[in-house]
N, C-alpha and C positions, 0 to 999 in steps of 0.2 A: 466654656461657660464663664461669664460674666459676675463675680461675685464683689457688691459692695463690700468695703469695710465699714465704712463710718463718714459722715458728714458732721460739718459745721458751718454756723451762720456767725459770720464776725468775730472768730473766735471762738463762742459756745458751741458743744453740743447741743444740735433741738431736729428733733425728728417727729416729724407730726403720724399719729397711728390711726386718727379718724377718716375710714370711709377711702383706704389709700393713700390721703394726702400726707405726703414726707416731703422731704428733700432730696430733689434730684440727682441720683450718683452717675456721674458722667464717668464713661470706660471707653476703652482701647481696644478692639482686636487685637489689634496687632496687624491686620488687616486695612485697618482705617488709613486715605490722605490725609495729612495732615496740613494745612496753608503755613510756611512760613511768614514771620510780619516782623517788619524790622524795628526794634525798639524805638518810640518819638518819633516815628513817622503816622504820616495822617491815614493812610489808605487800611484797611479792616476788610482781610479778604475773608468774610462771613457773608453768607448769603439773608438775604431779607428771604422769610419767612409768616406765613401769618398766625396770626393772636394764637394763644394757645387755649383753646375751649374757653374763653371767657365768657360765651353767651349761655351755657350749659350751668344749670342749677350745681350748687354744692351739693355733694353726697354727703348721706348722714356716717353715723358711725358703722360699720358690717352687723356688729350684732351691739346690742345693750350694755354699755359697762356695768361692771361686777356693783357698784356702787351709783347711786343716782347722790350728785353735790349740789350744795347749794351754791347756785350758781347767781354772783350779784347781779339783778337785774338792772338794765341800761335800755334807752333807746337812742341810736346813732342820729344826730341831728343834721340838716342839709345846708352845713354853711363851713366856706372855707377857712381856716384859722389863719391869723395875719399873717405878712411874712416875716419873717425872723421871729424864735422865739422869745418870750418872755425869760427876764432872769432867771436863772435857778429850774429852768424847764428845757426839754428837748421835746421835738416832734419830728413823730413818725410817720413816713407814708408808705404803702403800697397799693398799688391798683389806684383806687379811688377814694381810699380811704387813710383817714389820718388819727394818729393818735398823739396825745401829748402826756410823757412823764415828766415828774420831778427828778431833779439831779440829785442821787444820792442814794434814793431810797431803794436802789435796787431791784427794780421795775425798768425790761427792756424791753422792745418789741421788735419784731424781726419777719421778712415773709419766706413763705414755703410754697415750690414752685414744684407741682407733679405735671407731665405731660397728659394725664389721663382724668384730670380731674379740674376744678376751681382753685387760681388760687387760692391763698389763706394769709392772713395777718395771726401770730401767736403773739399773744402780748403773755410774757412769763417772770418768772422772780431768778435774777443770775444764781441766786444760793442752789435753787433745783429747778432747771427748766421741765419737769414733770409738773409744776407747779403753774399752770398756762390755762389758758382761753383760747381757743379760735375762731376770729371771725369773717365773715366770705368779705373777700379784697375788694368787692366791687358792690355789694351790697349794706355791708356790715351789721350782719345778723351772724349770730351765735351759728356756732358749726359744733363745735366740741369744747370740754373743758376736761381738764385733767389735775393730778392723776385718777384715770380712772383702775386703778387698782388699790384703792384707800379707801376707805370709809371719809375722809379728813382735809378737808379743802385749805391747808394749812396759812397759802398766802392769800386765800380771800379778801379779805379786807386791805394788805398791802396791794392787788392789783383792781379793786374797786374803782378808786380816783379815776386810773389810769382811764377805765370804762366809759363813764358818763362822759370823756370826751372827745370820743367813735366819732366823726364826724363824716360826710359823706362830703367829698368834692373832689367830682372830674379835673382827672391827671390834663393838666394846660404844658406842654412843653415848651413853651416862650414865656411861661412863667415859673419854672421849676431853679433853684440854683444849679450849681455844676457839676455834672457837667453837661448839663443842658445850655446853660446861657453862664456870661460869667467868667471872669480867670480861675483859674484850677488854685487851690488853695495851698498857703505855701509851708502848713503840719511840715509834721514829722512824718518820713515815708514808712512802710509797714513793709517785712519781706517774708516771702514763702519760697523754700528752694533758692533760685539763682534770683527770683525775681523781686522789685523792689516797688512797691506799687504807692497811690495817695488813696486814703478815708474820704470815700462820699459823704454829703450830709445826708443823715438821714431822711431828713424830709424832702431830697429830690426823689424817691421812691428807688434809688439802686442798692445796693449793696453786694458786698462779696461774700464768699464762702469759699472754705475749702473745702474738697474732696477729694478719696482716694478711692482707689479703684485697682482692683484684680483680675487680669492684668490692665495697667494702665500706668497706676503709678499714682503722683500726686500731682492736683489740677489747681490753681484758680481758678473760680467761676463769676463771670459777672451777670448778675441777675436784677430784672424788675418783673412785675406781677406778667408781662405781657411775653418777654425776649432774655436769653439766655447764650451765653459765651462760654467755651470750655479755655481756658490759655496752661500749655503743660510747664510746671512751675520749672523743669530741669532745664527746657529748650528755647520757650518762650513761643513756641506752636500753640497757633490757635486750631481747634478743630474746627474743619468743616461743614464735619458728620451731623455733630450735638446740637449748631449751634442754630439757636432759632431767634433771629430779630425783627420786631415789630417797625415799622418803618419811622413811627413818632418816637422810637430809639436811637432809630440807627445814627445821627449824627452827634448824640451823645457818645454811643458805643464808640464810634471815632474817636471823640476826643479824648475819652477817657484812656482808651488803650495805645492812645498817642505818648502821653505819659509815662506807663508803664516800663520799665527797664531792667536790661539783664546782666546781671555780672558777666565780667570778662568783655564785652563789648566795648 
């Protein structure tokens, strides 16, 4: 039996509870091929895969949260936000949708990728990511807001801003930063296990997450609303099983796990 432990998106815990949608825990039989891939090399032995339910409406929540919140009212507008952001601001995408925070105020947003479900954009407060909104990655209409076991929508107004500016505009891959088009950025690298990776911007719609998995171990995962990579943090094995990439991915996926590197190599 396959028993999660726990996810994270960029570091945070954020598990989405509406209607199924969480965070995908990627696992091991033990059974499973696993592709080995040689650190900064270009080839990505993942299979192209198609979209995962994206054309299928978001589910609501299973049953009624305990508590009905007031939830700030927004409507997503239909125009791309420039490129690069404005001072003192960051912007988020996934799917199709973008959001822009302010730096500081402790407002992130980050996506949740279920196989069986719509993705989700959570735009949440890092103090408590129970403190969150979700909205469908492709539409951007309200899915859930939490905590729904509070009477008390505490960050309301700190994740308000972030809301009104939902904006709605079709993922362009020849217009996305890196690692879609672009030199890889020359940060500071980031490590899990053996491995040593680079921070996408968030507004090219990728992001990482960790996960662990019983039995399995611990995984980097690379994720956008559409396609998803298992890489196991120990070996530096991609799976072949988990991993599903949307074809307007796939040459990113390249690039990016071109990069990627393992101690001891």
């Amino acid at each position: 039996m396959i028993k999660p432990i726990w996810a994270a998106v960029g570091g945070l815990a954020l598990l989405g509870t509406a209607g199924g949608v969480g965070a995908l825990v990627v696992a091991s039989t033990g059974g499973e091929e696993e592709a080995a891939f040689e650190p900064k090399s270009t080839a990505v032995p993942a299979t192209i895969a198609p979209s995962p339910v994206m054309d299928t409406p978001s589910p609501g929540p299973d049953e009624a949260p305990e508590y009905q919140l007031d939830v700030p009212s927004f409507a997503p507008t239909r125009k791309c936000p420039s490129s690069g952001a404005e001072t003192g601001t960051k912007t988020w995408r996934w799917g199709d949708v973008t959001v822009i925070t302010s730096e500081g105020n402790g407002i992130r947003a980050g996506g949740l990728l279920h196989p069986y479900s719509q993705p989700v954009m959570a735009i949440f407060s890092e103090d408590d990511t129970s403190e969150q909104v979700m909205i469908d990655a492709f539409t951007g209409q309200l899915v859930s807001a939490g905590p729904d076991d509070d009477p008390v929508f505490e960050k309301r107004e700190e994740i308000a801003p972030a809301l009104n500016t939902v904006s709605i505009c079709p993922f362009d891959p020849a217009a996305a930063p890196w690692p879609y088009t672009g030199a890889a950025p020359e940060g500071p690298r980031l490590t899990l296990g053996k491995l040593t990776f680079l921070q996408p911007d968030p507004s090219s719609g990728v992001q990482w997450s960790f996960q662990s998995a019983d039995p399995g171990g611990l995984f980097l995962v690379l994720e956008t609303a559409r396609s998803e990579v298992a890489i196991d943090s120990a070996t530096g094995n991609v799976s072949d099983v988990t991993a599903r990439i949307h074809p307007d991915d796939k040459a990113a996926f390249d690039r990016y796990i071109s990069t990627i590197e393992l101690a001891g190599n």
